[in-house]
C-alpha positions in Angstrom: -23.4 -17.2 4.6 -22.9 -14.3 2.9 -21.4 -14.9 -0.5 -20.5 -11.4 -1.2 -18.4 -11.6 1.5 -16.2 -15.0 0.6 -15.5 -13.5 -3.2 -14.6 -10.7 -1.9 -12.0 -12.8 0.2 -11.2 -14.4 -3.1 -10.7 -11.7 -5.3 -8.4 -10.5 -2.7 -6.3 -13.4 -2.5 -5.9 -13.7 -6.3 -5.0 -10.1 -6.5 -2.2 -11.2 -4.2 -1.2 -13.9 -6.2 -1.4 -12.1 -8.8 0.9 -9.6 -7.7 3.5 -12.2 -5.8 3.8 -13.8 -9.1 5.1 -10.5 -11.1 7.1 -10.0 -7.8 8.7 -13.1 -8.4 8.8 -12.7 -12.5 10.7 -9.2 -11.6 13.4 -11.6 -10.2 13.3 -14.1 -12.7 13.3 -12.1 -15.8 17.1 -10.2 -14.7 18.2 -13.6 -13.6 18.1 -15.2 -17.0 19.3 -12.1 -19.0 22.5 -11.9 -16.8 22.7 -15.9 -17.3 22.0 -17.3 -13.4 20.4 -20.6 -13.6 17.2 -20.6 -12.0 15.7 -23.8 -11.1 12.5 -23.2 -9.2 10.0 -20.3 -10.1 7.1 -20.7 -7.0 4.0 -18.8 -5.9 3.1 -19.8 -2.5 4.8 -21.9 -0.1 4.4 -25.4 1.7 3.1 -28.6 -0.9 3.0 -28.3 -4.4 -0.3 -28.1 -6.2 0.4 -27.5 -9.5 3.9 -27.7 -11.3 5.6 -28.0 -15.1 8.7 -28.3 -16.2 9.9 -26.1 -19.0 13.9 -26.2 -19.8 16.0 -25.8 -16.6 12.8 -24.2 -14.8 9.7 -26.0 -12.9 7.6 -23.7 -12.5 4.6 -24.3 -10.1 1.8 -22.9 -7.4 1.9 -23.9 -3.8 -1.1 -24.2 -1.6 -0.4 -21.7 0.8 -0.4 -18.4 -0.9 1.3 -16.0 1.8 4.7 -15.5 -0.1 6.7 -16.9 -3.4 10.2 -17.6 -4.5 12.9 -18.5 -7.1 15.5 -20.6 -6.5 18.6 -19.7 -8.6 21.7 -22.0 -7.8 25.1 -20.5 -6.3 23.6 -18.1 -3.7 26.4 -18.3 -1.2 30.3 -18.9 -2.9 32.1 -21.7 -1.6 34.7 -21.4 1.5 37.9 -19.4 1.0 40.6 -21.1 -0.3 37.6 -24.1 -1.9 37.3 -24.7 -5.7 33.7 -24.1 -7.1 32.2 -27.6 -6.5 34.6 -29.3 -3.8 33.2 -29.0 -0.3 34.9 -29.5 3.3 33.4 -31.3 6.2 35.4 -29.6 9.1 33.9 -26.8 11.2 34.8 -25.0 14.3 31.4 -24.1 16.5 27.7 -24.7 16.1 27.6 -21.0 13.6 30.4 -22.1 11.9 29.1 -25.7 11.2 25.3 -24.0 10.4 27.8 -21.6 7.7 29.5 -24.6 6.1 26.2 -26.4 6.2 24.4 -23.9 4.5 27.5 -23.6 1.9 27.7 -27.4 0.9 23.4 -27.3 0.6 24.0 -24.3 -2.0 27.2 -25.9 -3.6 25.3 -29.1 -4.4 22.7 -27.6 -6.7 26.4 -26.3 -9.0 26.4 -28.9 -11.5 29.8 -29.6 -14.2 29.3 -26.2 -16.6 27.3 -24.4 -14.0 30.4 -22.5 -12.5 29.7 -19.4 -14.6 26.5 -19.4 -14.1 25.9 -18.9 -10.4 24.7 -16.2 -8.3 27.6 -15.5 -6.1 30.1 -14.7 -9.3 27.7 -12.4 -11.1 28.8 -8.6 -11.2 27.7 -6.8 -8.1 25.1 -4.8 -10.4 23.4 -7.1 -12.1 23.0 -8.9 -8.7 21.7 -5.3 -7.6 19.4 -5.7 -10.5 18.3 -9.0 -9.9 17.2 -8.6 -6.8 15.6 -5.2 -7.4 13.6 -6.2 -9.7 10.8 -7.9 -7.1 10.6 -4.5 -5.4 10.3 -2.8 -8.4 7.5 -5.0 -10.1 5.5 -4.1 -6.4 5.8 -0.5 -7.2 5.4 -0.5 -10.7 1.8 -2.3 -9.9 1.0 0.4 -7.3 1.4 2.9 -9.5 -0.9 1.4 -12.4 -3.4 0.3 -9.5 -3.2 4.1 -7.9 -3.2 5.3 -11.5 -6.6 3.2 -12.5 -8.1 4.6 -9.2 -7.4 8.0 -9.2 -7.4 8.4 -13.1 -9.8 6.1 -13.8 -12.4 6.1 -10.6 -11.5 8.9 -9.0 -11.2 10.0 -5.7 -14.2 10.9 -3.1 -14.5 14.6 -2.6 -16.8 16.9 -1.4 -18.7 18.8 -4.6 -20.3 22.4 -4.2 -22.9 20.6 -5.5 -26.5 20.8 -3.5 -27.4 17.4 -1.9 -30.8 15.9 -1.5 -29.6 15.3 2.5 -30.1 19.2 2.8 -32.2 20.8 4.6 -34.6 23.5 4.1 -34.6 25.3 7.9 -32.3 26.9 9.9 -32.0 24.2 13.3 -29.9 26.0 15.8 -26.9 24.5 16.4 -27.5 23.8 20.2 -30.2 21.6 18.9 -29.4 18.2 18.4 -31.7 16.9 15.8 -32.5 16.7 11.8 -35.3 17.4 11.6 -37.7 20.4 10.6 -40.3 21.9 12.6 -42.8 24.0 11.9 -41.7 26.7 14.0 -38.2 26.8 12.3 -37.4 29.3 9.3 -36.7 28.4 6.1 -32.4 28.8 5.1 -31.2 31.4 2.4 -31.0 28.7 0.2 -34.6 27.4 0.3 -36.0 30.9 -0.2 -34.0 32.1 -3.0 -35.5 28.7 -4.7 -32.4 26.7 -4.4 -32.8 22.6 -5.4 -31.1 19.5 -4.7 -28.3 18.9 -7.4 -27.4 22.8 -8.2 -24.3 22.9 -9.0 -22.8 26.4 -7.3 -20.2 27.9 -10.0 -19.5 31.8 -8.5 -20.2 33.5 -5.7 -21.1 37.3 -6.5 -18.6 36.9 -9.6 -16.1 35.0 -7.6 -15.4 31.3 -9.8 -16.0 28.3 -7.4 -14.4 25.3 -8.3 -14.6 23.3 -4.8 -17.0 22.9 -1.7 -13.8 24.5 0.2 -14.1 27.5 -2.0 -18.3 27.8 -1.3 -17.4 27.7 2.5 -14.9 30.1 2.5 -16.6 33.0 0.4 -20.0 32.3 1.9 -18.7 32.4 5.5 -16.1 35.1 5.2 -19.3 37.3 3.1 -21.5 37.4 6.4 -25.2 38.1 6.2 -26.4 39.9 3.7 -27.2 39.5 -0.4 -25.2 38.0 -2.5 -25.9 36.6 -6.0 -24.9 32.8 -6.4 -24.4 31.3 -10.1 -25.6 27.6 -10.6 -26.2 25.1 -12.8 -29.6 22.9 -13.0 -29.8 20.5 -15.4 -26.9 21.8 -17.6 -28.2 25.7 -17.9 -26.6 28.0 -15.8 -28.6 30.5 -13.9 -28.1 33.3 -11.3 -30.2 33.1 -8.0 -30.6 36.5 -5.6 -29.5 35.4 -1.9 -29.5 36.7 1.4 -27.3 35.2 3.8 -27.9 35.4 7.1 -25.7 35.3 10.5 -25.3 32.0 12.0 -23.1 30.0 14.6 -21.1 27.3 13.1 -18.3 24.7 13.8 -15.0 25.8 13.3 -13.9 24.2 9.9 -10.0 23.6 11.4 -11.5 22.8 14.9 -15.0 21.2 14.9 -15.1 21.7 18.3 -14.8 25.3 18.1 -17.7 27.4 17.4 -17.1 30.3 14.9 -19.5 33.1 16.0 -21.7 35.1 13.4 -20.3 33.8 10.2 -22.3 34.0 6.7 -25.1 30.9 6.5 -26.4 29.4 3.0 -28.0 26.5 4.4 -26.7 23.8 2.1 -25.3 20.2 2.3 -22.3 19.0 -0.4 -22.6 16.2 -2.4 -20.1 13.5 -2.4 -18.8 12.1 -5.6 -16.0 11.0 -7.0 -13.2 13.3 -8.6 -10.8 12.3 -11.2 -7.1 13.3 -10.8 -4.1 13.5 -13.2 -1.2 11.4 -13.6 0.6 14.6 -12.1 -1.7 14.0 -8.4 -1.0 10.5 -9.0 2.8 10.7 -8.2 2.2 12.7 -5.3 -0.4 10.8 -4.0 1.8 7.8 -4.0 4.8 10.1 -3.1 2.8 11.3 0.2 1.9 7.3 0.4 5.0 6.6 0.5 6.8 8.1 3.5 4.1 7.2 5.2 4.5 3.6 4.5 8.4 4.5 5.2 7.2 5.8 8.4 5.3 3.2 9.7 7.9 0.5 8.9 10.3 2.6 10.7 8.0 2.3 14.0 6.9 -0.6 13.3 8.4 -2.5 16.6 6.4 0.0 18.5 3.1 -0.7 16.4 3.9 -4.8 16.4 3.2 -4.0 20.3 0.3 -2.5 20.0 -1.1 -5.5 17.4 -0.3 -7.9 20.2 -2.5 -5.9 23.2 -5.1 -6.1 20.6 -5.1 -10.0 20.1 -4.3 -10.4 24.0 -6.0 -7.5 25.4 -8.8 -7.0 23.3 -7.6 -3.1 22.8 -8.8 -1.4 19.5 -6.6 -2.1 16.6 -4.6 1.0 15.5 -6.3 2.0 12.0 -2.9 2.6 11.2 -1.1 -0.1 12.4 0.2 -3.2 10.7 -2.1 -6.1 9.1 -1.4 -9.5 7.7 -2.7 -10.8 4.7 -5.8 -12.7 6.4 -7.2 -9.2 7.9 -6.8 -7.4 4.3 -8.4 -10.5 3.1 -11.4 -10.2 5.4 -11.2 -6.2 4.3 -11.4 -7.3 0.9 -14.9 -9.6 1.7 -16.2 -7.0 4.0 -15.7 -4.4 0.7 -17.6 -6.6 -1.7 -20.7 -7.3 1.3 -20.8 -3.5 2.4 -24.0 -1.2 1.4 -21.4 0.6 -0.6 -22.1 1.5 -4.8 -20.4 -0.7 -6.9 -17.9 2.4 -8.2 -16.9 2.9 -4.6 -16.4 -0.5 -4.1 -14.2 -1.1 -6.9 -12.3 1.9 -5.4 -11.4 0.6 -1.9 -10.4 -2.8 -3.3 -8.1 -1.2 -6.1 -6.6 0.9 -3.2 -6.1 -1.4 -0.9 -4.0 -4.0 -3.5 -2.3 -0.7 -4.5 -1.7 -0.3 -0.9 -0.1 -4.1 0.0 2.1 -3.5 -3.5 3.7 -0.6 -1.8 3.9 -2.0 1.4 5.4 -5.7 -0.2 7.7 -3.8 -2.1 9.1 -1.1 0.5 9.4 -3.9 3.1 11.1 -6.1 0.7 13.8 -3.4 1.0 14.7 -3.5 4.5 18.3 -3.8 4.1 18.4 -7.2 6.0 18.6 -10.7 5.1 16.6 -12.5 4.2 14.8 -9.8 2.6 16.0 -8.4 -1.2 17.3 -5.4 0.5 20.1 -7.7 2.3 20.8 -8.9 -1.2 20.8 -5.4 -2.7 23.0 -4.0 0.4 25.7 -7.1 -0.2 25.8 -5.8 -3.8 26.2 -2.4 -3.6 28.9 -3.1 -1.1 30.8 -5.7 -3.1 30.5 -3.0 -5.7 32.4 -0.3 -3.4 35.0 -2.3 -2.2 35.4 -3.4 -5.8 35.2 0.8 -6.9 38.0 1.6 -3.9 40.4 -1.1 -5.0 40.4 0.0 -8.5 41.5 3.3 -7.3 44.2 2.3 -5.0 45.2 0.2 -7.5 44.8 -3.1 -5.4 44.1 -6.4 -6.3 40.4 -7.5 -6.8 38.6 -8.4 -3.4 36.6 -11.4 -2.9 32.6 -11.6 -3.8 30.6 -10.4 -0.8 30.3 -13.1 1.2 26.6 -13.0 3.2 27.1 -16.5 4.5 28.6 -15.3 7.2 25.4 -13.4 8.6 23.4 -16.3 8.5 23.5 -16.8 11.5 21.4 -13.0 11.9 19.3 -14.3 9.1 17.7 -17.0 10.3 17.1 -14.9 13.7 15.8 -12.0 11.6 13.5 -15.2 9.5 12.2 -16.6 13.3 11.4 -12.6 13.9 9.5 -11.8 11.0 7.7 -15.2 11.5 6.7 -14.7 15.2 5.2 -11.3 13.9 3.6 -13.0 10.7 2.0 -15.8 13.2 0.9 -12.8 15.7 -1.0 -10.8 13.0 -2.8 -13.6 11.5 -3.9 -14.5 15.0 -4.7 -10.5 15.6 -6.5 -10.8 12.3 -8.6 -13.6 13.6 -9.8 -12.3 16.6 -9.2 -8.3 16.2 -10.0 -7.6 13.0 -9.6 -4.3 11.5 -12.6 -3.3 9.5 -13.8 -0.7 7.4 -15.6 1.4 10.4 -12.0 1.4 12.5 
């Protein structure tokens, strides 16, 4: 067994608790400012392994760590016409009797002195708040996880800088191999005395600061000489060379050929480029409709999971996956060949990843996910707006009890999927090389 690979898998899954806790803290916290009572705090789901009482709160872990919750008392208001507390056993229809059902199971936990402190009679912002807040703790954590790769790591990019994988002959490009033979000319580079880790700095005057901007000038120059300044070993230095005409791919188009352009003969190195806070909000910006993107076709790529499990089709690198396949991701990170700095790279970016994704899902505007809860609140808020303009009386809370019915359909919906990508995960894995 490959140890590597199981901590990986448990680093991954204590990021995730990690960050379902301060999902669940990002409720909690709003919820005892604005005076709900809050009588569960959990982090997983299923038995309890570990719980503690402290005041009105037990706070505790569960053994199956897919999810968390907080239970805060007076989620649904009673029936019309009902006194906070006093129930009624009559219903009309199984929805009806489900509604009632689910109203006397959130009435019960409304002890005497509760009333003002339930859910349902909070104002419709601090309910927007309260349920906000998970969301917000998932993108909050993005960012500092996005902000300690990019910042901190950096990202991989392509350096003008010459790497040992270079070459020192011109091999046509008809010719499928990697080698040198002794036939085969030495490049511009070799001759003018060029070494692995040169750093190139200008092109006859002209400053580069990227591998993009060493392409461009030397291909646009065409053959000829040309003076290139470098750096070796921290002293910079000028080298004379002549370029000379070559055949290469097309840099847009690899599978173009661009006829006669300049030649150098030099590889990039890869290595890793710090960015500032600036590139971090539009690196999560551009992130970010992506992520809006894919939840948006996500029907269309929950299809597509299940021709993989079923099928044995190639999972789309974009497509969804469950916690168990960014799991094994995670153990396949730690096990790779990879160094250790672009290890701790991917595994940052993909918990900065599942934050996002946790966090935009969450805000769905459907029950049972926060977004239902926000969306009740910002409409109780208004119809609360418009009667204070029309000078009406006050309307009644929002009352989302009556969707149930849609919410436990929307609950069986997101389950089936849940259940389908785990399985997906099992036997289609996506993996680093998809």
């Amino acid at each position: 067994m490959n140890w590597l690979y199981v901590v990986g898998i448990i680093l991954f899954l204590l990021g995730l608790m990690v960050s379902i806790a301060l999902h669940e803290i990002g409720h909690l916290v709003p919820a005892k400012i604005f005076g709900v009572k809050v009588t569960q705090y959990m982090v997983g789901f299923g038995s309890t392994a570990w719980s503690r009482r402290k005041g009105e709160t037990e706070y505790g872990i569960k053994w199956i760590p897919f999810g968390g919750y907080i239970r805060m008392i007076g989620m649904l208001p009673p029936r019309p016409g009902d006194e906070p507390g006093k129930l009624r056993s009559t219903a009309t229809g199984p929805w009806q009797g489900l509604i009632e059902s689910a109203r006397d199971a959130a009435q019960e936990e409304v002890r005497p002195g509760d009333e003002d402190r339930v859910f349902y009679r909070k104002k419709w912002w601090q309910k927007v708040i309260i349920m906000s807040g998970g969301p917000a703790m998932n993108f909050v954590l993005a960012f500092i996880f996005f902000t300690i790769l990019l910042v901190g790591i950096g990202l991989p990019t392509w350096a003008p800088i010459v790497s040992p994988d270079t070459n020192t002959c011109v091999i046509p490009i008809s010719e499928q191999r990697t080698q040198c033979k002794a036939t085969d000319k030495p490049t511009p580079a070799a001759q003018a005395g060029m070494k692995p880790g040169d750093r190139m700095v200008s092109f006859n005057g002209e400053r580069i600061g990227s591998w993009e901007d060493a392409t461009r000038l030397i291909r646009s120059h065409g053959p000829g000489p040309v003076q290139v300044g470098i750096v070796r070993d921290g002293k910079p230095m000028t080298l004379n060379v002549t370029l000379i005409a070559q055949d290469r791919p097309n840099l847009e188009n690899p599978e173009k050929i661009d006829k006669n352009v300049g030649f150098l003969g030099v590889l990039p190195t890869e290595v890793m480029e710090q960015q500032s806070i600036g590139q971090v909000i539009g690196y999560m910006g551009e992130l970010t409709g992506r992520v809006a993107g894919s939840l948006i076709n996500l029907p269309e790529k929950m299809v597509g999971v299940w021709h993989a499990a079923f099928s044995g089709e190639e999972r789309d690198p974009e497509g969804p996956v469950g916690v168990v396949g960014a799991g094994r991701m995670g153990g396949e990170i730690l096990a790779s060949d990879l160094s250790t700095e672009k290890k701790v790279a991917i595994f940052v970016n993909l918990l900065a990843g599942f934050n996002l994704a946790i966090g935009m899902f969450n805000l769905i505007p459907l029950l049972p996910l926060d977004g239902g809860h926000i969306a009740g609140g910002l409409w109780e808020g208004i119809k609360r707006g418009f009667a204070r303009i029309m000078r009406r009386p006050e309307p009644a809370y929002v009352d989302i009890a009556k969707v149930l019915p849609l919410t436990y359909a929307i609950a069986i919906v997101m389950m089936i999927m849940a259940g389908l990508l785990v399985y997906a995960d099992l036997v289609n894995p996506l993996t680093l090389t998809n």
